[in-house]
N, C-alpha and C positions, 0 to 999 in steps of 0.2 A: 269139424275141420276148420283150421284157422288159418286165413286169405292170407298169406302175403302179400301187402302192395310194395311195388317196385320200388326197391333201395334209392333215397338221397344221395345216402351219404356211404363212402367207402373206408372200411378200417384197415388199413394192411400193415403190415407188421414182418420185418424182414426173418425173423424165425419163431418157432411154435414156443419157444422159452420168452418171449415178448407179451405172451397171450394175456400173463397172468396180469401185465398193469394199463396194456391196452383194452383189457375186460373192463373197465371203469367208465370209459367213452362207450361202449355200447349199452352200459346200464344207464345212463347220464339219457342218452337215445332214448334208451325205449321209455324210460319215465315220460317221457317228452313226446312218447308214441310218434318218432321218426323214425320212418326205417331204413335201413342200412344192413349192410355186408362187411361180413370179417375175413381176408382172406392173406394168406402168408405167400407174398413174394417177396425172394430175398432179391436185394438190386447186386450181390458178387452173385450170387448161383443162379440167377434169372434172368440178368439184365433185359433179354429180349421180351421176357413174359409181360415185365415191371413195363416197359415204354408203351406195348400193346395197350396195357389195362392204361394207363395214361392218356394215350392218345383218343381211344373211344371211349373215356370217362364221360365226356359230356355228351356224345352222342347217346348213352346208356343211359341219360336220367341223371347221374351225379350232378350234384350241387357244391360239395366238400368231399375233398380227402383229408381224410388224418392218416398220418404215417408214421411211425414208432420207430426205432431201432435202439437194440442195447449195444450195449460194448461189447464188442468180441474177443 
């Protein structure tokens, strides 16, 4: 069974068709054995979720966000 240690770094990405070039930063991670989270909030269809995970990003341990978004 393999430990997850608690996420740095947070990847989020305002929808699941983002995933495929935000995958790059997490491979880039884990070469580099940081760990991190990938997680799709959109800031139109979430705004409240997106400010939550901001606001207690540092208190969670985050170091870095990286934040994606395509053209809609």
């Amino acid at each position: 069974m393999k430990i997850m240690k608690k996420p740095l770094v947070g990847i989020i990405m305002g929808s699941s068709s983002d995933s495929r070039i935000m995958h790059g930063a997490a491979e880039i991670l884990d070469e580099f054995g940081v760990p991190h989270e990938d997680q799709i909030i959109s800031a139109h269809r979430t705004p409240t979720r997106l400010d939550e995970y901001a606001k207690h990003a540092e208190k969670n341990g985050f170091k870095v966000i990286i934040a994606g978004a395509g053209g809609a």
